[in-house]
Every structure is written in structure tokens, then in C-alpha cells.
C-alpha angles and dihedrals in degrees: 000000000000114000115158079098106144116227128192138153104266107240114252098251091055083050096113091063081087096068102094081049093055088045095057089058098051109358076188086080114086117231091237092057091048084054092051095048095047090061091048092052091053095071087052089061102258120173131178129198120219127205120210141200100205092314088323105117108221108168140003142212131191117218127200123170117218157161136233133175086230094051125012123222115002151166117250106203123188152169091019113181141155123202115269095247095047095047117117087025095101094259090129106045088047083052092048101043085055097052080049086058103043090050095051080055106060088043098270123153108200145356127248138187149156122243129187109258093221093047097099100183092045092053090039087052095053094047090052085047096053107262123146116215092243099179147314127290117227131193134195112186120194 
């Protein structure tokens, strides 16, 4: 397994490189409307880390910092995703270690993140990697 891979947090005006990530996740969303939201994000303090092989971009994390009564300090991490032909590699898992990292050394205490119910290889990934199912997401949208 290769892992000399380099990861850094994108800039923010590189931000928009994450789009064919995003659109791997929900082709339904324009382009124009991620574009939108990833603006948006950025004045909440979103931050995304990217993994590369050479300048080649091969996975992506979002990072949000944040702070909850049942926890404490803690890593938000979302929209993970690695590219297809680089999946089962360990990309993932080195990405992953990394954004651990990075949140023990701001003072976090845990990690913490959503995952589609029906996306098998995602869910099967977080338990191998030493996540606990805590509780069930709902949405309302209006």
C-alpha cells in the first residue's frame, strides 16, 4: 500500500476543485447551487482536507469544528469520499488518520460524522475504522 500520499486543507480559493467529489455523492445537486453552498460554508468555518497522489487530487474530507453539551469539542467530518480507482487502497484510512490528528491537536475529543443508511461500503468503512453507530439523523426540509 502506497502511503507517501501529501494532505493539506485546499485554500479556499481552490475550494471548487471538490465539486466532482460532491457530485459523486448526489449527481441531483447543479453545479451552480454546490457552488453557492460552498461559499456559504466557507463563512461557517468549513474546511475541507484534500488527499493527493503527486497534484493529482484523489479524496476529500470536510472539517467543522464544533461544539456540542454531550461531547465537548469535536471534529465534524463530511462528504468524505475517495475517488473510485483509488478506493480499498487505504486512502481513506491515511485521510482519515490525518483529520484524527488534526482534531487531537486543536483540543478536540472525538470525531463525529452522518452516513447514508443504504450506502453499505461507507457504513462498513466507519465500523473497520473504530466508529460506534451513536444515533439516527433526521431531517425535516421546508
Amino acid at each position: 500500500m502506497k502511503t507517501n500520499y501529501t494532505i493539506r486543507f485546499i485554500a479556499n480559493e481552490e475550494m471548487f476543485i471538490i465539486i466532482p467529489f460532491l457530485r459523486m455523492l448526489d449527481e441531483g445537486i447543479s453545479i451552480e447551487i454546490l457552488k453557492e453552498r460552498i461559499t456559504t460554508m466557507l463563512t461557517y468555518d468549513y474546511q475541507c482536507a484534500g488527499i493527493y497522489d503527486g497534484e493529482k487530487l484523489i479524496g476529500i474530507s470536510g472539517v467543522w469544528i464544533l461544539f456540542k453539551y454531550y461531547i465537548g469539542k469535536h471534529l465534524e467530518v463530511d462528504n468524505v469520499m475517495i475517488r473510485p480507482d483509488y478506493k480499498g487502497k487505504g486512502v481513506g484510512t491515511v485521510l482519515l488518520n490525518w483529520v484524527n490528528d488534526y482534531g487531537k491537536s486543536i483540543g478536540c475529543v472525538a470525531t463525529e460524522l452522518n452516513c447514508y443508511i443504504e450506502n453499505d461500503g461507507a457504513n462498513k468503512f466507519w465500523k473497520a475504522f473504530g466508529c460506534d453507530k451513536l444515533a439516527y439523523h433526521y431531517r425535516k426540509t421546508y
